[in-house]
N, C-alpha and C positions, 0 to 999 in steps of 0.2 A: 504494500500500500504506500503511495508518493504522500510527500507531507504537502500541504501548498504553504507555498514561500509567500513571509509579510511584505516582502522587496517589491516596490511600486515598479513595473516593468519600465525600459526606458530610463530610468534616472541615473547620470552617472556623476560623477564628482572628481572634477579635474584637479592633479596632484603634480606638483611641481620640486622636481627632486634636484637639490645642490649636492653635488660630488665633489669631494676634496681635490685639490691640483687639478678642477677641468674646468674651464672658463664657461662655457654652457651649461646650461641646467637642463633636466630630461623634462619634460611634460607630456603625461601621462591622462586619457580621461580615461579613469579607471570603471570598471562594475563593482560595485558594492557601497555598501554604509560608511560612512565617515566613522564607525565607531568600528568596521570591519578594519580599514586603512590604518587606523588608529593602531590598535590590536598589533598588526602585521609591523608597522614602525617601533613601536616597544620592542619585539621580539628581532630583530636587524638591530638596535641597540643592543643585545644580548650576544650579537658576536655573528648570526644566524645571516641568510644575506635578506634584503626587501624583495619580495615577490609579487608584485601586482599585476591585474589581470586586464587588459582595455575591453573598449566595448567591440573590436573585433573577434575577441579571445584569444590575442597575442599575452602573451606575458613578458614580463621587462620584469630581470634581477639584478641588482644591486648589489656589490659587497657591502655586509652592514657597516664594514670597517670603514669602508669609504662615504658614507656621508657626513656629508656638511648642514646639510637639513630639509627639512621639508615642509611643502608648505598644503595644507589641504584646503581647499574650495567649498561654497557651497554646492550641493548636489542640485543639480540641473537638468529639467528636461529634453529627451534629444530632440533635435529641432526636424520637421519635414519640409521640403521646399528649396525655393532659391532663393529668398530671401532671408536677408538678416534679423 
């Protein structure tokens, strides 16, 4: 039996990661909660690498060693269309 997920489909929360000694920052619109991202950042602090997931379902890992910081967004609905 599938559980149904409380995750508003569509909403994702763009995360912008600084890395030690690299002039660019990665930016990432991740799937999941600000409190999932959260969760996943504590744990990269722990030595572990950052592992997030975009809304393509690529993932982007991090050594935890190597950041400089992050910054998380509010979560945002994905947009349809040509306009902005």
């Amino acid at each position: 039996m599938a559980l149904a997920s409380t995750r508003p489909e569509g909403v994702t929360v763009e995360v912008k990661i600084g890395v030690q000694n690299v002039a660019r920052e990665i930016v990432v619109d991740a799937s999941g909660t600000e409190e999932e991202i959260e969760a996943a950042v504590h744990t990269a602090l722990e030595g572990k690498p950052l592992v997030l997931t975009d809304t393509k379902g690529r993932r982007v890992l991090v050594p935890g060693g190597a950041l400089g910081y992050v910054e998380v967004g509010e979560p945002s609905r994905g947009r349809v269309g040509f306009g902005v």
